[in-house]
N, C-alpha and C positions, 0 to 999 in steps of 0.2 A: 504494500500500500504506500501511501503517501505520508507524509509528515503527518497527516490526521486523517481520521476514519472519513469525516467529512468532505473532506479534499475528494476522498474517494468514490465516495458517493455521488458527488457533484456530477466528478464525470463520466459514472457510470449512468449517470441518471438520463445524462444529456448524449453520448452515445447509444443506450437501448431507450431513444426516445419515440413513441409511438411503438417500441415494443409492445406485442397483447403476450405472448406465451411461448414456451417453447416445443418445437412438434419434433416427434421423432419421423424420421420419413423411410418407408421402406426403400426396397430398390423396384423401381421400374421402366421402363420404354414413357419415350413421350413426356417426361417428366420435364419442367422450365430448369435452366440451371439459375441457380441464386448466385447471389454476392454476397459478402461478408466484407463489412469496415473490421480489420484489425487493427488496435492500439499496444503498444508493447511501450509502459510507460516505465522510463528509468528512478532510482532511486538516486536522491539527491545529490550526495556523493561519489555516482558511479565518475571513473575514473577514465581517461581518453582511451587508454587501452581496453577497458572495458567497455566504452560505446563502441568500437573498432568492432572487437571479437561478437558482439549483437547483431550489429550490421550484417556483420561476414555469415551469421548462422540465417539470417533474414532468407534467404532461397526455398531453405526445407518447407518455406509456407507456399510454395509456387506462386506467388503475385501475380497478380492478371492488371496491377498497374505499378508506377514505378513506388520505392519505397521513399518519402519525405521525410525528415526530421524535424519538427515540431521545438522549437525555442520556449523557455517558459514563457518571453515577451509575447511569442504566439500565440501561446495557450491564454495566456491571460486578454489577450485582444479578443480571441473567438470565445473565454468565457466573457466579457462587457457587451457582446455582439449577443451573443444569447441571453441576459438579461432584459435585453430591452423588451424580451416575449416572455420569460423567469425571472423577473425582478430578485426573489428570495435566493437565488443563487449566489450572490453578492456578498449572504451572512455567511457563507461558512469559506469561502475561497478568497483567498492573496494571491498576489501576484506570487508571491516568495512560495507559498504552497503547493504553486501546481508544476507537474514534473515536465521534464523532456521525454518526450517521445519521439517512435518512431513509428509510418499511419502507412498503412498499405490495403489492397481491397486483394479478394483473394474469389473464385467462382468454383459452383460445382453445385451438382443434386445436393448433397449437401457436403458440412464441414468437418473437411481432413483437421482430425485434433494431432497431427504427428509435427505440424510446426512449433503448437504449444509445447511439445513434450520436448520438443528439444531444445524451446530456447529459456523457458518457466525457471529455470534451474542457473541459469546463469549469472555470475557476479556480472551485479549492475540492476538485474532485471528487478522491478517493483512489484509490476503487478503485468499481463496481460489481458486486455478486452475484445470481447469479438461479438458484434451485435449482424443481425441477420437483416438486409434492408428489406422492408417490405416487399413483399411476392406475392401474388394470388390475396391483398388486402391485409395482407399482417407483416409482422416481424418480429426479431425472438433476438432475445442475449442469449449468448452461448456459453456453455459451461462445458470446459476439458475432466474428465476426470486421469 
């Protein structure tokens, strides 16, 4: 997580937004393929060699766009942009709070947890998020186990 529970929450909140639930999907013919926003947010002190080696593990999630890295100035501009629709957002997030990341989209019937597992565990790593964009009228946070 982040320096605080809240920090974390925020932007969980704001990436599985318009989330309803999460579906398990069998396998079938015909099926839409989805997208997933992946967030792989650093911990505060992760260190240049440790954003390096993140990056570098960034592929095992197969990206269907390119990977950006996210400044805390960034985050904090897109969390003031999103207040202006979540005003209460504001109470629990600083600038100084929210982390660096790294934001990539990633497609398919659904979502390969083999990027989480390999990168979940690495120094630097805080937290990662992976929300389902709406498909067929919904969309769903994911959870790796």
């Amino acid at each position: 997580g982040w320096m605080g529970t809240a920090a974390v929450a925020v932007v969980s909140a704001v990436i599985g937004a318009g989330a309803a639930a999460g579906i398990i999907l069998g396998t079938g013919a015909g099926r839409p393929t989805l997208q997933y926003n992946v967030s792989v947010f650093l911990d505060h002190d992760a260190s240049a060699e440790q954003k390096a080696a993140i990056e570098a593990a960034l592929p095992t999630f197969a990206p269907s766009t390119a990977v950006t890295f996210e400044t805390r100035e960034q985050a904090w501009q897109n969390v003031q942009e999103m207040a202006k629709a979540v005003p209460e957002i504001l109470e629990s997030a600083t600038k100084d709070s929210l982390p660096e990341s790294f934001r990539f989209r990633t497609e398919g019937y659904e979502f390969d947890c083999g990027g989480v597992r390999a990168v979940r565990d690495l120094p630097g790593v805080a937290e990662i998020a992976v929300a389902q964009l709406p498909g067929n009228g919904y969309g769903a946070k994911i959870t790796c186990i």
